[in-house]
N, C-alpha and C positions, 0 to 999 in steps of 0.2 A: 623184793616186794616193797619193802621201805621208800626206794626211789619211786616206787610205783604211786605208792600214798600220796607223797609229794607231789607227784606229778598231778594228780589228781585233783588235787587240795589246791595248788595253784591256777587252773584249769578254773576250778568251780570261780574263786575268787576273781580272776579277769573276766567272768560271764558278770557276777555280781557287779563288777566295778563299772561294766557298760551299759549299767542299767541307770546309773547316779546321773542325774538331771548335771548339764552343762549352764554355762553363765551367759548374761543376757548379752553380751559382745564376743566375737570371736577373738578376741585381745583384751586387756584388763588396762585401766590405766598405769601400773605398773612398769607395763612392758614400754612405756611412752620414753622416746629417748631426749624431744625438748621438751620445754615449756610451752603451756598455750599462750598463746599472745592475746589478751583481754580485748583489748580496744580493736584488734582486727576485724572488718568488717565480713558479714558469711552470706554463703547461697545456699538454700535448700529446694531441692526438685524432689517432689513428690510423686509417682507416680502410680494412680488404681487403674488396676485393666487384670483381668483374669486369663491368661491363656491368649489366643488372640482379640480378644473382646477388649478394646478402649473405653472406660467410660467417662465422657464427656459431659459438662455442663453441669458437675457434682459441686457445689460448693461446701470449701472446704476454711474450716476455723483452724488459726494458730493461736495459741496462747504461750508467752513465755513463764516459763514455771520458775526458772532461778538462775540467778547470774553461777558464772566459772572463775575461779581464780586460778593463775598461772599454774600455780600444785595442784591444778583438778579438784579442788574442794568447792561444793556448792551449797549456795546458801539462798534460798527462796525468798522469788520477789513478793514487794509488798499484799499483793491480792488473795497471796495462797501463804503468805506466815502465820496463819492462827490456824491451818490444818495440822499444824503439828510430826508431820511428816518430817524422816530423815533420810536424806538421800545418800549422804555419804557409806560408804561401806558394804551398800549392795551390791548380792553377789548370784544370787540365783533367779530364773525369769519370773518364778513364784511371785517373789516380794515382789518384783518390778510391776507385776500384773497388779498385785494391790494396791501399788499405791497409783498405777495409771488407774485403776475403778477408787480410789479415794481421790481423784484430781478432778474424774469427773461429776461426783456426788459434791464438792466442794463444787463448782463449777454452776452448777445446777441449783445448790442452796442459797446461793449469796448473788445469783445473776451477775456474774462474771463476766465480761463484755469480751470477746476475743482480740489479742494486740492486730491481729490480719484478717481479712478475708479475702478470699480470692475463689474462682471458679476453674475446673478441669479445662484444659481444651482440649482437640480433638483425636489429640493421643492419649488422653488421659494424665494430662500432666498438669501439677499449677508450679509456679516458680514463685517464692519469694526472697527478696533479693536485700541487699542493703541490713541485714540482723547483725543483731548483736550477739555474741557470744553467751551461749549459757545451755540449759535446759530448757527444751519445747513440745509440747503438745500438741499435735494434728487430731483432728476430731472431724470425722463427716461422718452423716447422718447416712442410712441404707441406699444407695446406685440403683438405677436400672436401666437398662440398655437392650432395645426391642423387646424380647421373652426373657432375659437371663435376668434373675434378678440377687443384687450380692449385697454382703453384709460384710465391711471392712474395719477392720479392728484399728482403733487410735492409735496413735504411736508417738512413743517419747523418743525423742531423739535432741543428739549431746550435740551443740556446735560450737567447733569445729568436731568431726569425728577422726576417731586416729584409725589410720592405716596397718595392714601388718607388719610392713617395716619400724613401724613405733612413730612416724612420724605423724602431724596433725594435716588433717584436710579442711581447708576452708569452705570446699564445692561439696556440699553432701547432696547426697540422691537417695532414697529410701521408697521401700517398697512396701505397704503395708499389706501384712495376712486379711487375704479374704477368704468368706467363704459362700459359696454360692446355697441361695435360699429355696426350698422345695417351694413349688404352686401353694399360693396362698388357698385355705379353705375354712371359709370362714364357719364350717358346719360343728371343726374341729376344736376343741378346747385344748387350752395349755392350763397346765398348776405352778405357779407360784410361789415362793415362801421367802421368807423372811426370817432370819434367825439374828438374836439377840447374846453374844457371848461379853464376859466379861475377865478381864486380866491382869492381876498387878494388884488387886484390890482386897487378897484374903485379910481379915481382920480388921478392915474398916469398915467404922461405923457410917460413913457418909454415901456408902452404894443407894441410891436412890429407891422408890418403891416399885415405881415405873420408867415409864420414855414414849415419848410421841417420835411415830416413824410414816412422814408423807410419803404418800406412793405415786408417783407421775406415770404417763404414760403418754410417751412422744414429748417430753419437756413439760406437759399440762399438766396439774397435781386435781387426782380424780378422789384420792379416801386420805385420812388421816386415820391410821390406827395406834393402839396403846398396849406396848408390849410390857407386860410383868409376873410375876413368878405364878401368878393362877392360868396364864394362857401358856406357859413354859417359855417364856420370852421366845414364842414366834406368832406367826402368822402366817395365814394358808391362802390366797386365792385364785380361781380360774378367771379364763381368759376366753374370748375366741382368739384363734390364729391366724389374724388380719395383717401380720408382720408389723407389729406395733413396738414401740420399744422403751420396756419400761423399766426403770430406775427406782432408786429408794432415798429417803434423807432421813438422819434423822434430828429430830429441832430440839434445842433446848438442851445441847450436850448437854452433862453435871460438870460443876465447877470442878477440877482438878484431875478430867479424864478428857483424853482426846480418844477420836472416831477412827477409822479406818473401814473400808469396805472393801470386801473380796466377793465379787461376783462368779459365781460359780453354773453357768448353763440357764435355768431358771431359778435358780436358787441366788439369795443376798444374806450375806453372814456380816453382822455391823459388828465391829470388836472392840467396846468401850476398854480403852486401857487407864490406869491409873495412874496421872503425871505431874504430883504435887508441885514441881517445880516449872510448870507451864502454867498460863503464860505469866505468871511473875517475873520469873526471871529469862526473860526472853535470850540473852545471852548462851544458855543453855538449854536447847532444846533438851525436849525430854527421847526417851525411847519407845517406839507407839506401836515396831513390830518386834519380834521375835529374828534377828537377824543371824541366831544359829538355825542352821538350814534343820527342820525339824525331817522332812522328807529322809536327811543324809543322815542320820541316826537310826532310822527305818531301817534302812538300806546295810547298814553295817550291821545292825544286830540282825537282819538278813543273813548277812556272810555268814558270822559268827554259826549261825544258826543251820548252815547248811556244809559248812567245814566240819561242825563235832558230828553231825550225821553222816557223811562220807567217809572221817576220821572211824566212828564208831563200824559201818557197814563194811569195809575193809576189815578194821582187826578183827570182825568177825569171823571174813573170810580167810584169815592166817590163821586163828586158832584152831578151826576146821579142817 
C-alpha cells in the first residue's frame, strides 16, 4: 500500500507540475554555446496571415527597445530609458507581456516615432534588413483581408535569435499570435476598467493623493480621468464595439515611482512601483516587476495542497 501512496503522490505532482507556465523562448540564453557578435548586421521577416489567409498592405512599426552585449545582457536605448523597465532575467511570458503593454503605453506617451516602417506584401510578409543587434518591437495596428478581420499581438523579438543547437541566428522570421475578430456590432457595448495598484511603497509618506490616467482610443486621447483612494483607484467605462483599440497612460508619474502596465482582455492594471533610486542614479536601474514568478508559488502551494489530500484520503483508506 505504501508503494501505492507514492505512486499516487508522484502522479498527482507531474499533473501539477504540467500546469506551471513555460518561459517566453523555447531555449534560455543560457543554453547559448557563443557569444553574440554585436556589431553583426540582422534580418528579421515577419510574417501575419492566419491559416491560409495573407494579409497584405498592413503596415507595420519597428521600434528598437535595447541594444545586446556579447553576454546577452540588455540595456535600453535612449527613447525607452526613463520607462524604467528591466529586461534582464526574464523568465516567464507573464512579465514579457507586461512589459511589451508598458513598451506600448511608453510609446504612445512620449510619441515615439518608430526606427522602420514598412508595409506586408502579398504573402503577408515585410522584411527589414540591414539592423542592428538588440531588442525590437513590431507593432501593427488590426488587418483586414476581404470578411476576416484579425487582431495581431506586437512582438518583441531578440536579434540575433538563438537556435536549439545554442547557436545565434542572424536571419530571424517570426510569427506573431493572432486572433481572429467576431463581426463588428456596433449595437453592442464593451466595459472597460482601469485599475490603479501600488508596490514597494508601504511606509511612505510620499504615495501621492491622486494620478491623472489619459484614455486613447485608436492612438487619439478621448477622457482624462483622476484615479484615488475615493473612486478605489479605478475606473469603469463602456464602449460600442466598433473594433476600436484602446490604451491607457498614465501622466505625471510621482517622483520616485516607475509605471508598468499589464493589460489584461478589457481591463488595464497601472502598477505604480516605488524606485527611490531612479532616475538618480541611472547606473542602477531600479526593480519595476516582481521577477519571482508569483503564478509558480500558486502552483506549488497547489501541489502542496493536493499531496496532503491524497496523502491523507489514502491513510484513510489503510486505517479502514
Amino acid at each position: 500500500m505504501t508503494n501505492r501512496k507514492i505512486g499516487i503522490i508522484i502522479l498527482a505532482i507531474c499533473f501539477c507540475l504540467s500546469l506551471m507556465p513555460f518561459g517566453v523562448q523555447a531555449v534560455s540564453t543560457s543554453d547559448a554555446v557563443e557569444p553574440i557578435i554585436p556589431e553583426k548586421e540582422c534580418l528579421l521577416t515577419v510574417s501575419y496571415c492566419y491559416g491560409e489567409t495573407a494579409f497584405s498592405d498592413v503596415q507595420v512599426k519597428l521600434y528598437r527597445i535595447a541594444d545586446v552585449s556579447a553576454d546577452f545582457q540588455y540595456t535600453l536605448t535612449q527613447p525607452f530609458s526613463t520607462s524604467g523597465l528591466i529586461l534582464n532575467g526574464i523568465q516567464s511570458v507573464g512579465e514579457w507581456n507586461v512589459v511589451r503593454s508598458t513598451l506600448e503605453a511608453h510609446i504612445l506617451a512620449y510619441g515615439i516615432e518608430p526606427d522602420a516602417v514598412a508595409e506586408t506584401n502579398q504573402s503577408g510578409q515585410v522584411c527589414f534588413d540591414t539592423l542592428s543587434t538588440g531588442m525590437y518591437l513590431v507593432v501593427v495596428s488590426q488587418a483586414t483581408q476581404g470578411d476576416l478581420h484579425c487582431q495581431f499581438d506586437s512582438a518583441l523579438v531578440l536579434l540575433p535569435g538563438l537556435e536549439e543547437n545554442g547557436r545565434w541566428q542572424y536571419d530571424v522570421s517570426v510569427n506573431p499570435k493572432a486572433e481572429i475578430l467576431p463581426p463588428i456590432d456596433a449595437d453592442e457595448k464593451i466595459e472597460f476598467k482601469v485599475l490603479k495598484l501600488w508596490k514597494g511603497d508601504e511606509g511612505q509618506a510620499d504615495r501621492p493623493k491622486s494620478v491623472e490616467v489619459e484614455i486613447f482610443r485608436d492612438g487619439i486621447s478621448c477622457e482624462t480621468v483622476v484615479l484615488s483612494e475615493e473612486n478605489h483607484w479605478s475606473y469603469t467605462w463602456s464602449a460600442k464595439d466598433d473594433g476600436s483599440n484602446w490604451s491607457v497612460v498614465e501622466r505625471n508619474v510621482p517622483k520616485g515611482y516607475t509605471v508598468t502596465v499589464d493589460e489584461r482582455a478589457s481591463s488595464f492594471v497601472l502598477t505604480n512601483t516605488w524606485t527611490p533610486t531612479y532616475p538618480e542614479d541611472p547606473g542602477k536601474p531600479p526593480q519595476t516587476g516582481d521577477t519571482s514568478n508569483v503564478l509558480l508559488y500558486i502552483l506549488l502551494m497547489t501541489i502542496s495542497g493536493t499531496v496532503l489530500i491524497i496523502f491523507g484520503a489514502t491513510r484513510k483508506r489503510t486505517n479502514v
